[in-house]
C-alpha positions as CSV (number, residue, x, y, z in Angstrom):
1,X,77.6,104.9,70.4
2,X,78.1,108.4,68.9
3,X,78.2,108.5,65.1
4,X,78.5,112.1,63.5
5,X,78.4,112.7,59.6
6,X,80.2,115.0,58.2
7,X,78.8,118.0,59.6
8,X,79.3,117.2,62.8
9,X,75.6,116.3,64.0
10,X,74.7,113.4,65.8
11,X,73.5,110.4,63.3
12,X,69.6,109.8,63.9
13,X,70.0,105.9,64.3
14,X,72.9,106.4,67.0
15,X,70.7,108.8,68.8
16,X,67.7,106.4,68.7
17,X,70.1,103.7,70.0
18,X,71.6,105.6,72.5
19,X,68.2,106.8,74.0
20,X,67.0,102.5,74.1
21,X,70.0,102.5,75.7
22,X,69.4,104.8,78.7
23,X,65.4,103.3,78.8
24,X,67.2,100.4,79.7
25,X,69.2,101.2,81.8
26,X,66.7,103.2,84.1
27,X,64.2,99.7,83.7
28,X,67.0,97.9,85.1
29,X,67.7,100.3,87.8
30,X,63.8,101.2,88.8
31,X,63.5,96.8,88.5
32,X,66.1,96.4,91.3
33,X,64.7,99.4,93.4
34,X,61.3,97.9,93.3
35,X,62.5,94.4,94.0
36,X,64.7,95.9,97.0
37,X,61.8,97.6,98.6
38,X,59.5,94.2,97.7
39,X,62.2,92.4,99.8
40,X,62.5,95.1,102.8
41,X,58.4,95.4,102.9
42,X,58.7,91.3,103.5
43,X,61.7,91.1,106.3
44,X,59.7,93.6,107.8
45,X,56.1,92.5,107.8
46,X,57.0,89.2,109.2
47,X,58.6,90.2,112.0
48,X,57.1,89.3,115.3
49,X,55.7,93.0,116.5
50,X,54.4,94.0,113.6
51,X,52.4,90.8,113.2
52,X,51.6,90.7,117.0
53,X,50.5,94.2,117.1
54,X,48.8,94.0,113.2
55,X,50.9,96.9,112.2
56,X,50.6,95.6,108.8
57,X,47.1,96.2,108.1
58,X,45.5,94.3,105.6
59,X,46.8,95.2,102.4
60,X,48.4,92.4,100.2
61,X,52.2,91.7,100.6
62,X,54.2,93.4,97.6
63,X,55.2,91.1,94.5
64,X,58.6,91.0,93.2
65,X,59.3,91.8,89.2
66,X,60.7,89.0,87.6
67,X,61.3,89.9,83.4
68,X,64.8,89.4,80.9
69,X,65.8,93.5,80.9
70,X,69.3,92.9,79.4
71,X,70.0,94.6,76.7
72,X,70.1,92.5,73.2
73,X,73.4,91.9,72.0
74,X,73.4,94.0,69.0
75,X,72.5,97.3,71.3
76,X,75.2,96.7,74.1
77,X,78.0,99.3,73.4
C-alpha cells in the first residue's frame, strides 16, 4: 500500500489508507483480547468454589463485543 511520486515521498492517500489499515487491525486484535478475557472471567466465575465461597463479589459478569471489524474490500491490500 506504498505509493511514492516522483520524489520519492510517501503519497498522502496511501499513508491515510495505510494508517485505517493498522486502526484496524489493532480493533480486531484488542476485540479478540477482550472477548478472550470475557470468556476466561465466565469459565471461571462459574466454577463451583468461587461461587461456593462468593469469590466473585458482586460485580456484573463481563459482556462480550460482538461488531463487523473487517476491513471493506476496497482497503484490504
Amino acid at each position: 500500500l506504498r505509493a511514492t511520486d516522483e520524489d520519492g515521498e510517501l503519497d498522502d492517500a496511501a499513508a491515510i489508507l495505510a494508517r485505517v489499515e493498522g486502526a484496524a487491525l489493532r480493533v480486531q486484535l484488542a476485540r479478540q483480547f477482550h472477548n478472550d478475557a470475557v470468556a476466561e472471567v465466565r469459565r471461571v466465575r462459574a466454577k463451583t468454589v468461587v461461587r461456593l465461597f462468593r469469590l466473585a463479589g458482586h460485580a456484573a459478569l463481563p459482556k462480550v463485543v460482538h461488531f463487523d471489524d473487517d476491513l471493506p474490500p476496497g482497503l484490504r491490500s
